[in-house]
N, C-alpha and C positions, 0 to 999 in steps of 0.2 A: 552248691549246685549252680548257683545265678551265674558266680562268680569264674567257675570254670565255662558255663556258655556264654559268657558276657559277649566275646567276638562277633555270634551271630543273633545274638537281642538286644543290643546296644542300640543301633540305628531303629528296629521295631520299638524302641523306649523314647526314639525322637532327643535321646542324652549320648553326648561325648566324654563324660565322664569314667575315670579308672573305676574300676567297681571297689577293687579290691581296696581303694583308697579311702574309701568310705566311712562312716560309722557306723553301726549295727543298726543305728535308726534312719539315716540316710540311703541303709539299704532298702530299708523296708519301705521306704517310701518311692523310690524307684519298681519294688514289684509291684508297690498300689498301682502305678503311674503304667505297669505294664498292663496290669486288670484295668482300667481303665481305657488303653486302647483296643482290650478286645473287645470290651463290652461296646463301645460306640461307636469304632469304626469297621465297617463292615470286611475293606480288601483286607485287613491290616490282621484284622479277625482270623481268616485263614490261613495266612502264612505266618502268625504263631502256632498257632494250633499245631502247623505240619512242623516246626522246629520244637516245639514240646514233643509229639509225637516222635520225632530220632532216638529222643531221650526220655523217654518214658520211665525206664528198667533203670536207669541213674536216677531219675528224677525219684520215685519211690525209697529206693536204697537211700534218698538223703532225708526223704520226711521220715522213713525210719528211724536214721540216726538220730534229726530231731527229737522224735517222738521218745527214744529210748531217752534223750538227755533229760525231755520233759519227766517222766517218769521218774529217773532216779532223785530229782530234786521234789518232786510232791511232798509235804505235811505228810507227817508220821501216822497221820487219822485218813488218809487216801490214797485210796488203794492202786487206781487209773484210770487214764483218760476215755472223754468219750467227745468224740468232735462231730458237731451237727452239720453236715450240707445242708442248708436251707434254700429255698426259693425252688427248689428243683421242678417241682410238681405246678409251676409255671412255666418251662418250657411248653413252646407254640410245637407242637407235631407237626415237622415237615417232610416230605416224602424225600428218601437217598437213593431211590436206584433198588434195583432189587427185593419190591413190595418190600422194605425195609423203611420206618421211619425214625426221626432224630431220635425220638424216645428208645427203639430197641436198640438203635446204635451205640446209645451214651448208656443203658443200664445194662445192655444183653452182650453187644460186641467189646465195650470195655469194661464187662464185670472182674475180669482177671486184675486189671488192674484198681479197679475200687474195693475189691477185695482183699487188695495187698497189704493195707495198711495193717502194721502191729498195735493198733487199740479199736477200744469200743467203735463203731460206725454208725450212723444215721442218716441216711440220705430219704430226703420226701423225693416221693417217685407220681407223676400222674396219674391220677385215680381213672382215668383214658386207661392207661398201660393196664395197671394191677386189676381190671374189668377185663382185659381182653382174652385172645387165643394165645398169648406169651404167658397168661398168668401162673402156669405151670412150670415154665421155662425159670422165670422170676425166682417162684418160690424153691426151686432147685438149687437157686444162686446165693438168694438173701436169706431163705430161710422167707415164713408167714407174712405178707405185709399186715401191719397192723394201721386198720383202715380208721381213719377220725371223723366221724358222724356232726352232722350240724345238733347246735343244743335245739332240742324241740321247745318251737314258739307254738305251736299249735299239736293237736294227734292228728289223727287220720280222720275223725269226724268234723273234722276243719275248725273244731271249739278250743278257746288260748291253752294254751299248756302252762300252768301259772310256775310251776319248780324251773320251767327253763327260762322263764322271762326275767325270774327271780334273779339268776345266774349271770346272766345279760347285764343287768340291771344293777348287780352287785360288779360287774367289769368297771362300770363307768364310776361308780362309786369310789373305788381300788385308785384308779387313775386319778380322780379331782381331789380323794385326800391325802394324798403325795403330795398337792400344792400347800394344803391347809387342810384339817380332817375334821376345823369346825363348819364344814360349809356343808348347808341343807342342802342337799342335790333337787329337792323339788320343790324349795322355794326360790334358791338362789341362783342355779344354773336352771332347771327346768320350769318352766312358771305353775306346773302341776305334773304327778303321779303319772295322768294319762297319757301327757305327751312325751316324757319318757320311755313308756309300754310302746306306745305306739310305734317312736321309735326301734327299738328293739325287736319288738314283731315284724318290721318291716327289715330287717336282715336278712330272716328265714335260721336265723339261728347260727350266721356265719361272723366268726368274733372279728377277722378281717373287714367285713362289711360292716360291721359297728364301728371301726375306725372308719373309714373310709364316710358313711354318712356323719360320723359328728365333725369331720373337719369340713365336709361341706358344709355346714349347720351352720359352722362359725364362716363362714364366710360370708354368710347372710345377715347376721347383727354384727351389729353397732355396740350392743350393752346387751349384758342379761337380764332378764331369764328368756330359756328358748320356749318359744310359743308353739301349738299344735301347727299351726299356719307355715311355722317358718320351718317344722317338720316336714310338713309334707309338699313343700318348695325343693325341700335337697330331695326327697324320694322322687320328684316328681321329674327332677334334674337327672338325677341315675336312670330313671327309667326313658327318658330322652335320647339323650344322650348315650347313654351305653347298652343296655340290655334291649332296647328296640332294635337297635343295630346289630345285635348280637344273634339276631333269629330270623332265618331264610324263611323266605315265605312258604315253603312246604312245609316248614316245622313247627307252624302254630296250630295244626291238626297233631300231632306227636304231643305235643304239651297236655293241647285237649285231655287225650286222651291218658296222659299222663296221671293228671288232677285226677281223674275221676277215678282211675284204678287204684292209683299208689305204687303201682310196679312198673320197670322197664322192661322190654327187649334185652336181651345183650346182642345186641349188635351195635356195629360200630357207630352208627346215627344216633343213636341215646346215648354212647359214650362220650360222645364231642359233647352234648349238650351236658351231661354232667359234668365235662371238662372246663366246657366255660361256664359252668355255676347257675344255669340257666335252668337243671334239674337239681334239687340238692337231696343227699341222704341224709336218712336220720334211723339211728337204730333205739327200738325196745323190746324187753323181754315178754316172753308169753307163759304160761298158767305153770308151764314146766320148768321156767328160769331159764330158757336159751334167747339169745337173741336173734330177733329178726326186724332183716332189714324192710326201710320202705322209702319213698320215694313222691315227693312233689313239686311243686315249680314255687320258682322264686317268689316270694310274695312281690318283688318289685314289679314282674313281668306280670300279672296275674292283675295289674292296670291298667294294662293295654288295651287300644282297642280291637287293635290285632285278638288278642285272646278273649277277650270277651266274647267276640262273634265266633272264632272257633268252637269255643265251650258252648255257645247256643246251639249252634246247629248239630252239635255232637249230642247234647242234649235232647234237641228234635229229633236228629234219625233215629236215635235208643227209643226214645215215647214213640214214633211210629211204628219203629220193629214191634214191639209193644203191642199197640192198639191191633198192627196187621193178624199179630195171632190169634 
């Protein structure tokens, strides 16, 4: 397929080269080179897009064929393929024109074509999206989305949830003895049990956020073990730096009242905030075995002093209403 559009993705490759002259590996590093300039350059971004778009109905017809080749040559013990779109459900929601946003455009407007593929499919969709007035529309398309809950570091009576810390706990374990699987994680990387927990509690049960603070961790030593101190140096960095930022100043009354229920709104104002992590879910089952969902704030934000004073005076107007009756 490259190789029949080479004429008008050649120059968007920033390469004068015959495609056709290539090796099978020298192609494929030309299409990296072509993902590459969509992902970082913005003009360059759009006019692939619209030369992908000519060829959309060719384009499918050749990952088919692909796909059919993959298949026929699979181990005699597998049956077929299943290819993950990942990162999706990080797309930034931007407005297109027509109360339309990138999100329905890229799951709603081109489901015909992400539906094309002849094998298994998985694409992560924004939990913004799969929350909204589309979710119907969605589940018409894809079929159920199956929504993935934060591991619970605490319940709803805000006391640790020890099975999911456990879980957490046992990630980082997984990871360090892949290096070596003789190394005490809480003597050797961790200088104690607690600052470990600590850590972990302080994701809200998000295993992305557990990566994301231990590489900030290490950025902070020299040598091991990680200290409680040099824990709460990276949470204190994330909550700086990113999640303080991440919360308009009307939405630290939303949060308030967030923590204290467990439940949201569905409207679109609590979807953003669950979208950028700043509410997280987490499901468990009740006396009958169904699940249900629930809903609190990051433990990173929930250090602020933004939130702090929300949660007081939310706290105050409740005990007055209170008292006034």
């Amino acid at each position: 397929w490259l190789e029949s559009r080479w004429t008008e993705l050649k120059d968007l490759a920033l390469s004068e080269v015959e495609f056709e002259k290539l090796t099978v590996e020298a192609q494929i590093q030309i299409f990296s080179k072509l993902t590459t300039t969509l992902r970082r350059n913005p003009n360059s971004r759009e006019t692939i897009r619209k030369q992908v778009d000519n060829y959309s109905d060719s384009l499918i017809t050749a990952l088919n064929e692909f796909i059919k080749d993959a298949q026929d040559k699979l181990p005699e013990e597998k049956s077929n393929i299943v290819v993950i779109a990942d990162n999706l459900d990080r797309i930034i929601p931007l407005e297109k024109g027509n109360d339309r946003t990138s999100h329905e455009e890229i799951f709603l407007d081109y489901s015909s074509q992400l539906t094309a593929l002849n094998c298994h499919v998985v694409y992560t969709v924004p939990i913004s999206l799969a929350y909204s007035s589309q979710a119907t529309e969605l589940r018409n398309i894809y079929g159920t989305p199956q929504v993935l809950p934060m591991i619970m570091v605490k319940n709803r009576d805000n006391k640790p949830y020890s099975q999911g810390l456990d879980k957490l706990k046992e990630v980082i374990e997984k990871r360090v003895h892949l290096v070596d699987p003789r190394i005490d994680i809480d003597t050797q990387i961790f200088d104690s049990q607690d600052s470990r927990i600590e850590l972990c509690a302080m994701t809200g049960g998000h295993v992305r956020e557990l990566m994301l603070l231990m590489q900030s961790v290490m950025r902070y030593i020299d040598d091991f073990p990680i200290t409680t101190r040099i824990v709460r140096r990276a949470v204190s960095d994330a909550r700086d730096s990113t999640y303080r930022n991440a919360v308009s100043a009307e939405e630290w009354q939303k949060l308030a009242e967030v923590s204290l229920s467990k439940t949201i709104p569905n409207d679109e104002d609590y979807r953003s905030l669950l979208f950028r992590r700043c509410v997280l879910e987490y499901r468990e089952f009740d006396g009958e075995g169904n699940p249900v969902r629930w809903y609190d704030v990051h433990p990173v934000i929930e250090g602020t002093s933004e939130f702090k004073s929300a949660l007081r005076d939310l706290n105050n107007s409740e005990h007055s209403a209170v008292s006034g009756q």
